[in-house]
C-alpha positions, 0 to 999 in steps of 0.5 A, a space after each residue: 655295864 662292862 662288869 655285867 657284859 664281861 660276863 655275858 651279853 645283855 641281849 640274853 637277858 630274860 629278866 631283870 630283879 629291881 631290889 629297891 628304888 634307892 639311887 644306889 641300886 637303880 643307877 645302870 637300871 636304864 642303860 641295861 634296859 637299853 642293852 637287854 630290849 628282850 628282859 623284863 623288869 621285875 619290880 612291886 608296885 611301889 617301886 615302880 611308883 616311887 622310880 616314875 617320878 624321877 623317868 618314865 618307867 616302860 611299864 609295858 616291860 615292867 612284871 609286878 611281883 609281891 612278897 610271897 609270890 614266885 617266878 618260873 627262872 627256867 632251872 629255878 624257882 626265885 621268891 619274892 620276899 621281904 627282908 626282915 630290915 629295910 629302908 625304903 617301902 619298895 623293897 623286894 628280896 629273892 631266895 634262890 631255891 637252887 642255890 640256896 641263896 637270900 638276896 637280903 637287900 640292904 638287910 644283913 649289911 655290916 660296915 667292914 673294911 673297904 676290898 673284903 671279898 667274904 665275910 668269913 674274911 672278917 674277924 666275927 668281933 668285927 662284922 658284928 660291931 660293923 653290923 650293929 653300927 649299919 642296922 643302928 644307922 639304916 633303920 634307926 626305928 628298930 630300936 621301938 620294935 615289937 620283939 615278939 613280932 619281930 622274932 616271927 618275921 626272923 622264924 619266917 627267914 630261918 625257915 628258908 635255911 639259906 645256905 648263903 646271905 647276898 646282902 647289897 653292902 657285905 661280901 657273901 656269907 656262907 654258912 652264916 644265917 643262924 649267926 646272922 638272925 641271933 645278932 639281929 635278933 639282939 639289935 632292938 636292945 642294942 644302943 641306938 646310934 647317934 651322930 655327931 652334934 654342931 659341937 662335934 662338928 665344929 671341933 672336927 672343922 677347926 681340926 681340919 683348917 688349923 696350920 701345922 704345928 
């Protein structure tokens, strides 16, 4: 809540974008309901399913919107669409046509060295290593995909021309969205990821408790 009234004043807020259901981007959700009474939640159905079972969502302020479908932001029109990996059914990204920018969610995430504040900061060997493990590990099912399929729904986001990728686990990315579909496009053929077994477990425990020396 800092960070967000460092910046401005939750009172001012008209709206407000639920990406997904999941904990991680759900936890300040009420508190900034609290601070912003005027703003609106927008969010799927879904979404506001899966979340009334943990509080009761004030659906009088909740605005159903669907991918595909469009909101009026003033100086912009913002895009509800779907994201072409996700974890959770609730999904709801944005394309900002003013900006440019595709809110991909989890989509397009990569695991990176902790403090990166661009992708470009990022050797490209890296971020596609760490983008394949993310994928491999978020959406395991990717890897039984219909390829065809799955090349219509990239089309549909490369029609986009996104100028930048806002994905909820990378910095920013300008510039980056073909490189970004090729190397999605290739995950499905990649190796799946598989964790540690008791075996390895045990091994790291024994690590872990042994006395120097």
């Amino acid at each position: 809540m800092k960070a967000l009234e460092s910046i401005l004043d939750p009172r001012e807020l008209k709206w407000i974008w639920l990406s997904h259901d999941d904990s991680d981007h759900t936890g300040s959700l009420r508190d900034v309901l609290d601070a912003a009474p005027d703003a609106r939640l927008i969010v799927n159905f879904v979404g506001a399913s899966r979340m009334g079972a943990d509080w009761p969502v004030p659906m009088d302020r909740v605005y159903f919107l669907n991918p595909g479908e469009t909101i009026d932001a003033g100086d912009r029109t913002l895009t509800a669409f779907r994201p072409p990996l996700y974890d959770a059914p609730g999904v709801n990204g944005i394309y900002d046509d003013k900006s440019k920018a595709f809110f991909s969610i989890d989509s397009f995430g990569a695991i990176i060295p902790a403090g990166v504040e661009d992708a470009a900061d990022v050797p490209r060997e890296d971020l596609a290593r760490g983008f394949h493990i993310w994928h491999s590990i978020d959406q395991p099912w990717l890897h039984i995909v219909d390829q065809s399929k799955f090349a219509d729904v990239l089309n549909r986001v490369r029609e986009l021309e996104a100028e930048t990728i806002l994905s909820s686990h990378l910095p920013p990315a300008h510039g980056r969205s073909e490189e970004f579909l090729k190397l999605m496009q290739a995950l499905p053929d990649s190796e799946p990821f598989i964790g540690p077994n008791q075996a390895d477990l045990e091994a790291m425990h024994a690590q872990m408790t042994q006395g120097p020396g």
